[in-house]
SEDOSE-159879 format. One line per 10 residues: number of its first residue (from 1); their letters; for each residue x, y, z of N, C-alpha, C, O. Coordinates in Angstrom, 3 decimals, decimal comma, m for minus. Each point is the difference from the previous one (the first is absolute). Example, Ala and Ser with C-alpha at 12.3 -4.5 7.8 and 13.67 -1.06 7.14 Angstrom:
BEGIN
1) AS) 13,190 m5,690 7,800 m0,890 1,190 0,000 0,900 1,200 0,000 1,036 m0,019 0,665; m1,386 1,069 m1,385 0,820 1,190 0,060 m0,770 1,090 0,730 0,509 1,108 0,169
This chain:
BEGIN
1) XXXXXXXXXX) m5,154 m7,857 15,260 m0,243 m0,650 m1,280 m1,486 0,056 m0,307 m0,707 m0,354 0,943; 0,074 0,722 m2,056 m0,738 0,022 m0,415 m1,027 m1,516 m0,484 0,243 m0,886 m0,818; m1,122 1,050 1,497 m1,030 m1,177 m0,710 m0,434 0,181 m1,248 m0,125 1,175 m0,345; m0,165 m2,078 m0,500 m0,061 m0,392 m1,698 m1,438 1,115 0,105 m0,050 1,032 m0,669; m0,711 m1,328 1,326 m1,542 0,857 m0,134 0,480 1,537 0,314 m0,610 0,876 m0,614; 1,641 m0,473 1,508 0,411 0,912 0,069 0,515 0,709 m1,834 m0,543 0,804 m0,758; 1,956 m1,711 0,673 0,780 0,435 m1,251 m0,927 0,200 m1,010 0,337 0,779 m0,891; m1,820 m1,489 0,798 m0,393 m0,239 m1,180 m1,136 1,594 m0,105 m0,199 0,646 m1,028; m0,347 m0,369 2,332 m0,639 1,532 0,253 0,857 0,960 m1,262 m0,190 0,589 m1,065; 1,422 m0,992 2,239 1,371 1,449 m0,505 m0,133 0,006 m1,514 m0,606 0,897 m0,584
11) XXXXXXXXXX) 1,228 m1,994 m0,084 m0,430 0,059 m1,262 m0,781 0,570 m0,834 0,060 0,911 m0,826; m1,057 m1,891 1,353 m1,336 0,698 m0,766 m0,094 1,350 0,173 0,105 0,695 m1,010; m0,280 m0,165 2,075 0,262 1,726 m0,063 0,557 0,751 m0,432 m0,369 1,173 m0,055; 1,735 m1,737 m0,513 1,045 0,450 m0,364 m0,579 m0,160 m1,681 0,165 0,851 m0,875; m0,665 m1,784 0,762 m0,350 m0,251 m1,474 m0,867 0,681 m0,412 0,103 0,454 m1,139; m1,302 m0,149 1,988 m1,147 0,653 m0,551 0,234 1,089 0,307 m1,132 0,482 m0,018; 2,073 0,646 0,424 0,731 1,270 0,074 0,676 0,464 m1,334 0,284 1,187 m0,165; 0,015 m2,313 m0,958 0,947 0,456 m1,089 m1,341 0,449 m1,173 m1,140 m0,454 m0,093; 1,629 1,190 m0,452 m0,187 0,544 m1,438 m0,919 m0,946 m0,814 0,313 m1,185 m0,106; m1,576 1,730 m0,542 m0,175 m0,920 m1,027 0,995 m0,789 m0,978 0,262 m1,189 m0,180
21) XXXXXXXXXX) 0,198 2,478 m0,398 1,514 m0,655 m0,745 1,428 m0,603 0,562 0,744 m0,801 m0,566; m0,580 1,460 1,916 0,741 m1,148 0,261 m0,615 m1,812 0,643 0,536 m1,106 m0,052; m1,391 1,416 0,409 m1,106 m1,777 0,509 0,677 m0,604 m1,193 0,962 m0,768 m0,032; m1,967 1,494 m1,345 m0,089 m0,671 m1,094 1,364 m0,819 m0,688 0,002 m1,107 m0,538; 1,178 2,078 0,757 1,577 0,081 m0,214 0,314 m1,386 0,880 0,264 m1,030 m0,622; m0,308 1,025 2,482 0,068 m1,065 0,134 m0,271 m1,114 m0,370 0,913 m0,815 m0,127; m2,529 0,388 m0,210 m0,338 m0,845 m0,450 0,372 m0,880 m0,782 m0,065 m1,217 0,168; 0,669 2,068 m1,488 0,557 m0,563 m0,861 1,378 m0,532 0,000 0,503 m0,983 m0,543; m0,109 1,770 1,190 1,437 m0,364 0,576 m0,357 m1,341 0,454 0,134 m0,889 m0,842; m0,723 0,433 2,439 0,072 m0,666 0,277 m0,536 m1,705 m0,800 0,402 m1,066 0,468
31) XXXXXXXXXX) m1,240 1,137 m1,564 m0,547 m0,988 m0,849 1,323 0,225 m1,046 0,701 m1,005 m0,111; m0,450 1,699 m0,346 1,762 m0,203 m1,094 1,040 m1,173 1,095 0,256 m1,204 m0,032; 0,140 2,476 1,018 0,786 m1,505 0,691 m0,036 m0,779 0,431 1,020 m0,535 0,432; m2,975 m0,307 m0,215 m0,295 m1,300 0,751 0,236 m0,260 m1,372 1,095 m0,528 0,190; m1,260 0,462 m1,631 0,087 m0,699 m0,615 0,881 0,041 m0,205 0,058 m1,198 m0,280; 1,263 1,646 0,059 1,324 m0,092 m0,343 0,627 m1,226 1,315 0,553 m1,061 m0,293; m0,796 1,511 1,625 m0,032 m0,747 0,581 0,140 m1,579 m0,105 0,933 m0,801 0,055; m2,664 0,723 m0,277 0,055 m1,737 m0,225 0,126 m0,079 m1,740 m0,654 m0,852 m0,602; 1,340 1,587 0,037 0,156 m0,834 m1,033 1,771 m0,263 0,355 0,615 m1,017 m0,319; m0,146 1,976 0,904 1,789 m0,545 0,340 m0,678 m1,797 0,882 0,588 m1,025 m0,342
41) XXXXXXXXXX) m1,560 0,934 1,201 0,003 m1,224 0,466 m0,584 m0,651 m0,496 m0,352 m0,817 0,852; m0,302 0,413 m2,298 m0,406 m0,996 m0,865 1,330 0,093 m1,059 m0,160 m0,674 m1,017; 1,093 1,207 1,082 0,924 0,274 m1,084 m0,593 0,318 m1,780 0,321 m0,530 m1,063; m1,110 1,419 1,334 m0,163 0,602 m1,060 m0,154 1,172 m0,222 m0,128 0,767 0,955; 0,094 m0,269 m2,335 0,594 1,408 m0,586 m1,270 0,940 0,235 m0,753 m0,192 m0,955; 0,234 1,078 1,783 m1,479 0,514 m0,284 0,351 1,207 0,290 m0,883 0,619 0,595; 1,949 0,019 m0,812 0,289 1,604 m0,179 m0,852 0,611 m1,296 m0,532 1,107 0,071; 0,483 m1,651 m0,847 m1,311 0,258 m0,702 m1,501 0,599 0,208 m0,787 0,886 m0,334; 0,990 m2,051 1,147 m1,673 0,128 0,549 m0,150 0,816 1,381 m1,036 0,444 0,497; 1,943 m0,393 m0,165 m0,004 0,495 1,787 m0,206 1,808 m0,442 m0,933 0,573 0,562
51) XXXXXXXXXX) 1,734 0,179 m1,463 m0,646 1,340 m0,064 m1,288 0,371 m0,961 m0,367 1,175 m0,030; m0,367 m2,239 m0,812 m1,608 0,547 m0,384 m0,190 m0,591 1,635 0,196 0,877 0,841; m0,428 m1,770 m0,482 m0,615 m0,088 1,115 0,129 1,347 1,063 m1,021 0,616 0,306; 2,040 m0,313 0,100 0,391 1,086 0,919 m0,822 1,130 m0,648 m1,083 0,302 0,500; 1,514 0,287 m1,509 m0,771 0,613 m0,733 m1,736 0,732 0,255 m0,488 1,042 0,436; 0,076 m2,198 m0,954 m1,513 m0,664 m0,446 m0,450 m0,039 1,694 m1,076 0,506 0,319; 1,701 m0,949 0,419 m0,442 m0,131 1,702 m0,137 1,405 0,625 m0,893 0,461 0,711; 1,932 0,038 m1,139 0,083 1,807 m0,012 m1,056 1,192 m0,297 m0,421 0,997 0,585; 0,187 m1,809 m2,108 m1,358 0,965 0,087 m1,339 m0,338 0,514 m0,803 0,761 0,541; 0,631 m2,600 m0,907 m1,424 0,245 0,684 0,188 0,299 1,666 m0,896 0,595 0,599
61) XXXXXXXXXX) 1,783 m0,922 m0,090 m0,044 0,628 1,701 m0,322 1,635 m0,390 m1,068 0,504 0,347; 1,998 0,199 m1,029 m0,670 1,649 m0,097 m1,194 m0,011 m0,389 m0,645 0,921 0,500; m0,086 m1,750 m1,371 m1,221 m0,034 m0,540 m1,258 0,445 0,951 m0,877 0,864 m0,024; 1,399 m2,243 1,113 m1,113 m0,466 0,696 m0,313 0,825 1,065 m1,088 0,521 0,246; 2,705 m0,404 0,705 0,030 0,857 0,885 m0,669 m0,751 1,104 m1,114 0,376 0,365; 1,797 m1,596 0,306 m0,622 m0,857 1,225 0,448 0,996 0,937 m0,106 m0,597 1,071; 0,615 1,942 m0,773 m0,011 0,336 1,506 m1,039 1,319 0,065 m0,088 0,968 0,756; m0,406 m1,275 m1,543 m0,946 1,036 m0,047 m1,022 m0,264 0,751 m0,697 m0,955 m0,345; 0,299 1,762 1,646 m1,182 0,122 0,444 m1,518 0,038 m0,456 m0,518 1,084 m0,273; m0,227 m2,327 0,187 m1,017 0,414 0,322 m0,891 0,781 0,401 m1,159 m0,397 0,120
């Protein structure tokens, strides 16, 4: 079994191995469904808002480009 400092290496490697466009693709993904997320657990409607957000998170991550080496 893997230690958390272990799993969290793997990850990250695994993360900073993908594609500008796909990082960026995740990203957004993952901010669309935290907010869809907790809006099913505040019981409210934010399918609305959850894809500009996904969106909009999408490009500035391609924008910025955090795995970019220094």
């Amino acid at each position: 079994m893997d230690t958390p400092r272990q799993l969290y290496h793997r990850v990250d490697s695994r993360l900073r191995g993908l594609s500008r466009l796909s990082y960026a693709f995740l990203s957004g993904l993952v901010a669309a469904v935290s907010l869809l997320a907790i809006g099913l657990l505040i019981l409210e409607d934010v399918l609305v808002w959850a894809v500009p957000v996904g969106v909009g998170m999408a490009i500035l991550t391609y924008v910025s480009n955090p795995n970019k080496e220094s």
